[in-house]
N, C-alpha and C positions, 0 to 999 in steps of 0.2 A: 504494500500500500504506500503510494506517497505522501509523502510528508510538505507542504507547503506553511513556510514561515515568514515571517515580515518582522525584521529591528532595522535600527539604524548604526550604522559604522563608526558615523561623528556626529557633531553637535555641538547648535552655536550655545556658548557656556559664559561665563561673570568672565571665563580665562582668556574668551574670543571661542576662535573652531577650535576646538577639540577633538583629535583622532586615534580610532583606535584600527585603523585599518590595519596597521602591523599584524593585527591578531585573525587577520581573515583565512589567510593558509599557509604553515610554516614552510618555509622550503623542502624540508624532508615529509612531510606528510603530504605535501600536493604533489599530484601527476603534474597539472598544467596550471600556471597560473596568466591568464592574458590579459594584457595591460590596453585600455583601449585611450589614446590621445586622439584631442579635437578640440574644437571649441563651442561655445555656448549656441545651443541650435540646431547643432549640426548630425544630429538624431540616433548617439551615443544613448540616453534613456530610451527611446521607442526599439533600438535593438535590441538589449537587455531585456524589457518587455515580450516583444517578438521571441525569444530566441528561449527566453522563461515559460514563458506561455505555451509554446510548441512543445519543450521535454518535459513539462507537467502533464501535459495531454499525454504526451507519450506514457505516462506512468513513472515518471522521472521526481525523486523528490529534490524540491528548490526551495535554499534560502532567500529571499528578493532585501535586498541592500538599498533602503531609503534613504533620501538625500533630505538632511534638516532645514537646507533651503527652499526645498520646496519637495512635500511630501509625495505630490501626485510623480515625481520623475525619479529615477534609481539610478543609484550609484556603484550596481553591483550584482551580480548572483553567484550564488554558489550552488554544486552539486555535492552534495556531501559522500553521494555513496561513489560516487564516482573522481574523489577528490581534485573538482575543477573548480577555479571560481575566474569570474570575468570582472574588472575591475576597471572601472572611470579612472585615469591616470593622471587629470587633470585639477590646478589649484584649484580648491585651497589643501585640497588632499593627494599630492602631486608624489608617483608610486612610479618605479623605473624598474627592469631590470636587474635582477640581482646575479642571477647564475640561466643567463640569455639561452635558448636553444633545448637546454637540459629541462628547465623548468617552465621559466617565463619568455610571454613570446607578449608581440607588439602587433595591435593592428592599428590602424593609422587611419582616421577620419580626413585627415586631409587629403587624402586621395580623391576624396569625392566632390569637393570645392572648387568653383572658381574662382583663382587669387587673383585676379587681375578687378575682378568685380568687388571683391572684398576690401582688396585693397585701396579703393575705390572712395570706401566708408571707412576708410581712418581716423581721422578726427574725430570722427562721431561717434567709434565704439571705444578708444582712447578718453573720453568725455564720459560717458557715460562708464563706463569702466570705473574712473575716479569718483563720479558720485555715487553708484553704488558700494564704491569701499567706504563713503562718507557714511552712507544710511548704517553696514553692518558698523564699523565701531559706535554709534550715536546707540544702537540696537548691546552692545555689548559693555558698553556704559552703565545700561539702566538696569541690567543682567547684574552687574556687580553690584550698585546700587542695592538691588533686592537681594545679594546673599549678603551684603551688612545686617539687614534687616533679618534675612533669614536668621544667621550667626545669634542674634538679639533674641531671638523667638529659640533655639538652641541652648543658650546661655541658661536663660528661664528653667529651661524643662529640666537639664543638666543637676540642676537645686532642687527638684524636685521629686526625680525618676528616682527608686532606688533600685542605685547602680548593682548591688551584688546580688537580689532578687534576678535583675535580667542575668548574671550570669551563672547563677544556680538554674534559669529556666535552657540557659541555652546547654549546660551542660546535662540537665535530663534529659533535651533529646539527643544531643552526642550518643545517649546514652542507650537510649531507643534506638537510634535510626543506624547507629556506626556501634555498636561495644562487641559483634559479632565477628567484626573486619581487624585483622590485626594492622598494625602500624605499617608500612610497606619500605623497604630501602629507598626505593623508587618515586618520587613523590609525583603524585598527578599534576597532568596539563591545565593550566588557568589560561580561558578563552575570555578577552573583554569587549563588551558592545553597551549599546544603551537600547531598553526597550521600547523609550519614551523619545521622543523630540519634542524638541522647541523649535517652532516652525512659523511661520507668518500667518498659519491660520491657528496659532493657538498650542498647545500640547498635547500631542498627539500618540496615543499608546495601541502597542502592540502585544501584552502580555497574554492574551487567548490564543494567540496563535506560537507560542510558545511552550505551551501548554497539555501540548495533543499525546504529547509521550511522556507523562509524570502520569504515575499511578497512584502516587500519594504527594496532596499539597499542604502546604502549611501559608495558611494566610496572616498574616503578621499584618495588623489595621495600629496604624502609630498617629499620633497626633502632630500635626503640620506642622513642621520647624525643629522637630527632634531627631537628632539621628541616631539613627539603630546601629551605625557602621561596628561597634566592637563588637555588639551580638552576631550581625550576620558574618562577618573576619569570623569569629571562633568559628560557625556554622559552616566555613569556607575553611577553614584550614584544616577541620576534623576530617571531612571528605579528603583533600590533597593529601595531606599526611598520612592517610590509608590508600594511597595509590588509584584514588578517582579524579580521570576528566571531570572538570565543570566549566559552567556557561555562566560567567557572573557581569552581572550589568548593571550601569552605575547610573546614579542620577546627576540628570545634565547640572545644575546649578553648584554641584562637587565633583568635577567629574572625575579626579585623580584619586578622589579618597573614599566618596559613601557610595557602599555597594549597596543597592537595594533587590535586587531578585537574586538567588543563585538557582541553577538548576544540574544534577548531580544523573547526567544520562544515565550511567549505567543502572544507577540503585532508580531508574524512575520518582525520583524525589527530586521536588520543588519547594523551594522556600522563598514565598513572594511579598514582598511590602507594599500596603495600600495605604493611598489618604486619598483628601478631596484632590488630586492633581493625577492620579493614577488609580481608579478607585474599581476593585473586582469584588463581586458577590457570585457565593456557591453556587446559583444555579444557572449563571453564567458558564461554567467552566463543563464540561459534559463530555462523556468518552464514545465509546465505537456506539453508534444507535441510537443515541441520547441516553445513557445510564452516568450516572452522576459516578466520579473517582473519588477516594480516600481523602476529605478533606477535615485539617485542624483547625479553627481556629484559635489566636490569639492579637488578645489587644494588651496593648502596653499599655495603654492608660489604666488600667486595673494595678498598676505597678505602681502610680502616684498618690498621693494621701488626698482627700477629701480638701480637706484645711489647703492644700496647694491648687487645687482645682478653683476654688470657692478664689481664692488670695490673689491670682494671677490671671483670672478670667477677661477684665478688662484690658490689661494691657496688652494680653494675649490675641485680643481680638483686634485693639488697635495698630498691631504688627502685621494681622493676618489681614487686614485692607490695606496698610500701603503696601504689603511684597506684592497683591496681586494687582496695586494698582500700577507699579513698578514694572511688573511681568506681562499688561496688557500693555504698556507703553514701551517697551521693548518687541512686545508681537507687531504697533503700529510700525514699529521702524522696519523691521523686518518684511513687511509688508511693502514699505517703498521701494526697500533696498530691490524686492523682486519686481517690482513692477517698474524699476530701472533697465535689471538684467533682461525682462523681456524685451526691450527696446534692443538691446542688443544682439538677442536672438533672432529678432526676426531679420536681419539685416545677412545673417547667415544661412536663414533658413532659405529664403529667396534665394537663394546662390548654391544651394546643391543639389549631386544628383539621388535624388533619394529612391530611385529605382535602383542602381548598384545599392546600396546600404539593404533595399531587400531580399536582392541576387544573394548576399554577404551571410543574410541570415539564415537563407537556404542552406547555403553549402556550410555552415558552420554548423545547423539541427542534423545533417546529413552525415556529416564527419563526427560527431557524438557519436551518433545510433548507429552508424556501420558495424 
């Protein structure tokens, strides 16, 4: 049965873009990895598309690699069982060959353009080029802004959670889910992506379709602005340290440090964090036929005292309207910056031949499936 999944690679963050494309396919574990160069328009996402769409049909399962600039276009597939992934090679996530011919191969969007006509429109995508870099930092400005604020709403909870409850809980289920599995020499693979973007239409999550191969979940519902990063670390390192692959994925507003989902293939265990910004309920999440999978929950706020709920409610709330008022004034910016970038596309798009780029998708579904 295939497996169809949707995250995002990178992500515009408080830090600017954030990437974690490095973790798409290591050298030694991919057969192919192909790098595709072009430029904006030039119908790099509708191949990808195309070419996803076609070995899904075929019984193919596909990860689809979303682009935080704008959700509806991809920056990426991968085949998992078939360790291929096709890869957008162009800034802000700019990806080259590593070990050419052996692994990584190039195909070249500019084959298909007319430079003479592009180059034609210099000034204009040069112009425009600069003010949509203006909109993304104005956009990553207000990003920073709200994780002050975040950090502030952090701080709060910080004085309030008690700390060695969460990790007496997180060590019961060490306990439960890992005390079976010995320690291993070998420590497992850590794979990092984001389930979630921040995008110009808002934030946008993918964690149901992440979901399709856990047999047992753990819903972890946390209160906005606290982070759980040392619970889920322990919950992260107990798997690695016993010699299992995991799928851990970070939230865009930390993206170096707070993991909020991990997912532990082999053992079909998930452990996912919700709030109002990523928010899953159990009868959402459904296995082969619609039968409901192994689900726990827990709320961290059952970990805080009465007296701190009661004591911090106001300010708590006064924090939780500016970060989101912060975070929709950064979606506006985000928002221009793309309706810049389309200015630029279409300047390219007029200019190719998008009949080769369909011939390309042929012979690329064609050269898979042989």
């Amino acid at each position: 049965m295939s497996i169809i999944r949707h995250y995002f690679p990178g992500n515009n963050t408080p830090e600017g873009f954030f990437s974690y494309y490095g973790y798409i396919l290591g050298q030694r574990e991919a057969s192919r990895i192909v790098c595709i160069k072009g430029g904006p328009g030039t119908g790099k996402s509708t191949f990808l598309k195309k070419v996803g769409k076609r070995l899904s049909e075929a019984g193919e399962s596909v990860d689809f690699l979303h682009c935080s600039a704008d959700d509806n276009s991809l920056d990426g597939i991968i085949l998992p069982d078939r360790k291929i992934a096709f890869v957008d090679g162009t800034s802000p996530h700019v990806i080259d060959p590593i070990t050419p011919g052996a692994v990584d191969y190039i195909i070249n969007f500019g084959e298909f353009w007319n430079d003479k006509k592009i180059a034609d429109c210099k000034e204009d995508i040069i112009r425009y080029n600069e003010e949509c870099s203006g909109w993304y930092k104005i956009a990553y400005n207000y990003l920073a802004a709200a994780k002050k604020i975040y950090d502030s709403m952090a701080t709060i909870y910080d004085d309030g959670i008690e700390v060695s409850e969460i990790y007496k809980l997180a060590a019961d289920i060490i306990g439960q889910e890992y005390q079976k599995y010995d320690i291993s020499f070998k420590s497992g693979a850590v794979k990092k992506f984001f389930a979630t973007g921040l995008t110009w239409e808002g934030s946008i999550s993918y964690l149901k379709t992440l979901l399709q191969q856990s047999k047992k979940i753990y819903l972890i519902n946390v209160p906005e602005g606290y982070s759980n990063t040392s619970f889920m670390n322990v919950l992260q390192d107990g798997a690695v340290y016993r010699g299992f692959d995991v799928e851990s994925f970070y939230c865009p507003m930390d993206p170096a440090y707070k993991l909020e989902h991990l997912l532990v293939p082999e053992l079909g265990l998930a452990f996912i964090t919700t709030n109002k910004w990523h928010d899953l309920e159990p009868w959402e999440i459904t296995g082969e036929e619609g039968t409901l999978k192994e689900i726990t929950m827990v709320d961290i706020s059952d970990y805080q005292s009465t007296y701190f709920a009661e004591k911090n409610a106001g300010i708590i709330g006064k924090l939780s309207k500016l970060y989101a008022s912060l975070i929709q004034e950064a979606m506006d910016a985000l928002a221009r910056a793309k309706e810049t970038h389309d200015l630029v596309e279409k300047m390219y798009i007029r200019n190719m031949d998008f009949e080769k780029i369909d011939q390309l998708v042929e012979d690329t579904v064609a050269e898979i499936l042989k």
